[in-house]
DRENDO-1510 file (C-alpha; in Angstrom, 1 decimal, always signed):
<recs>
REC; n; res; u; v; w
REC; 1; UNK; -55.4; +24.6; +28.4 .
REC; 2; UNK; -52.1; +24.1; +30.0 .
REC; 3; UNK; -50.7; +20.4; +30.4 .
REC; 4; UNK; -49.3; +19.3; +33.8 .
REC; 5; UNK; -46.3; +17.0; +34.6 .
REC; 6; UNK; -46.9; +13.3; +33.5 .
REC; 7; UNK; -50.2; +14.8; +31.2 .
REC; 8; UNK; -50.2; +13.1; +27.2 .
REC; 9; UNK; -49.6; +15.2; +24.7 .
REC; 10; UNK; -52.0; +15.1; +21.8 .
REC; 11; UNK; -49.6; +12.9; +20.1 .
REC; 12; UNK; -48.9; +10.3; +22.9 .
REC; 13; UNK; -45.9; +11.7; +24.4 .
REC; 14; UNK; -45.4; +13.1; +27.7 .
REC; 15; UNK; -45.9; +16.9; +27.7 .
REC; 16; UNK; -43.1; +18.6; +29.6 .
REC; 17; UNK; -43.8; +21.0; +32.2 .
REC; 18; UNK; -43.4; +25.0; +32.2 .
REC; 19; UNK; -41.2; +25.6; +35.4 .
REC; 20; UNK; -43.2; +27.4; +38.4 .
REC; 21; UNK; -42.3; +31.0; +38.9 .
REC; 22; UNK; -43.5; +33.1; +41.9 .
REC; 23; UNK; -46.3; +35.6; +41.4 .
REC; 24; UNK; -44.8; +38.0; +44.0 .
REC; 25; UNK; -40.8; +37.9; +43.5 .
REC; 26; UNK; -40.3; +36.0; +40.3 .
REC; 27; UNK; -38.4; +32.9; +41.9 .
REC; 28; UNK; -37.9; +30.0; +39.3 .
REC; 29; UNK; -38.5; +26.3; +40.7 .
REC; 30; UNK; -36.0; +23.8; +39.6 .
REC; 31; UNK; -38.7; +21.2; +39.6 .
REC; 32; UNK; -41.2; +20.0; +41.7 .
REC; 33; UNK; -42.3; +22.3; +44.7 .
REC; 34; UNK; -44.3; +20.5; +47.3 .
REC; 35; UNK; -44.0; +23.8; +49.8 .
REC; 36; UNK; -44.8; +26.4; +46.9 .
REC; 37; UNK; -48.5; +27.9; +47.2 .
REC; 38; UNK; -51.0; +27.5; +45.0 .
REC; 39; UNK; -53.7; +30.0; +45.0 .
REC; 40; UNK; -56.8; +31.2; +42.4 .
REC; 41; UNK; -56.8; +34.8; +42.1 .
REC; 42; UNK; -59.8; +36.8; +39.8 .
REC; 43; UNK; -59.8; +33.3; +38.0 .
REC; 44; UNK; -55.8; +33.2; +37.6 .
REC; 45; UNK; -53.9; +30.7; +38.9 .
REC; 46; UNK; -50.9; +31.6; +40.7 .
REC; 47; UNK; -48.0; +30.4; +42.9 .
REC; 48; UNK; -46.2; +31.6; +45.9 .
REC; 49; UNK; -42.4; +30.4; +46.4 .
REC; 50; UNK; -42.3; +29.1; +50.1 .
REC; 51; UNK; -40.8; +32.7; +51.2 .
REC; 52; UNK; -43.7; +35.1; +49.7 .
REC; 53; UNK; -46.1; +32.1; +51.5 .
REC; 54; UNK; -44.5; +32.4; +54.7 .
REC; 55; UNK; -44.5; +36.6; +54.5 .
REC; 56; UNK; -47.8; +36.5; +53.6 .
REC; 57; UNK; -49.4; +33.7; +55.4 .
REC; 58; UNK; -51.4; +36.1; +57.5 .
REC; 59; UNK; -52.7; +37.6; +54.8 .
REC; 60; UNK; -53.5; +34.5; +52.7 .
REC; 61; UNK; -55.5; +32.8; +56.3 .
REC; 62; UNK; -57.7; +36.1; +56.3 .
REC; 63; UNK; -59.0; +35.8; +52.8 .
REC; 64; UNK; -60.1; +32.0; +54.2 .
REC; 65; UNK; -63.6; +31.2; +55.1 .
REC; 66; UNK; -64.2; +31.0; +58.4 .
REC; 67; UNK; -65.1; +27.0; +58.3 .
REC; 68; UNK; -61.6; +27.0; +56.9 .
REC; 69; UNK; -60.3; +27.4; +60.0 .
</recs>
C-alpha cells in the first residue's frame, strides 16, 4: 500500500510523499500538482503532467463513458 501526503505512518509520524512523475515523459513534480492527471490504467495508477494531459485530452475524453459527457 502506498501512503499519501499528510497519511500516519505506522509509527505516528507523517509519511512523506514519493514525488509524482509523468507516465508518458517522465516529468518530476516539485510538490503538489492540482493540474496533473490522474488516471487508472489495467489497475495501475498513473499520472499525466499538465502537457501529456493537454496532448492527449482527446484521447483521454474518448475512453469516457458516454454519461461522462
Amino acid at each position: 500500500m502506498t501512503s499519501h501526503h499528510g497519511d500516519s505512518g505506522d509509527d505516528g509520524t507523517m509519511a512523506e510523499q514519493e514525488p509524482l512523475v509523468c507516465a508518458r515523459c517522465g516529468a518530476r513534480a516539485e510538490g503538489p500538482q492540482p493540474t496533473w492527471t490522474f488516471s487508472v490504467e489495467n489497475g495501475a495508477a498513473r499520472h499525466y503532467c499538465e502537457p501529456c494531459s493537454r496532448d492527449n485530452l482527446r484521447a483521454i475524453e474518448g475512453r469516457l463513458d458516454a454519461r461522462w459527457w
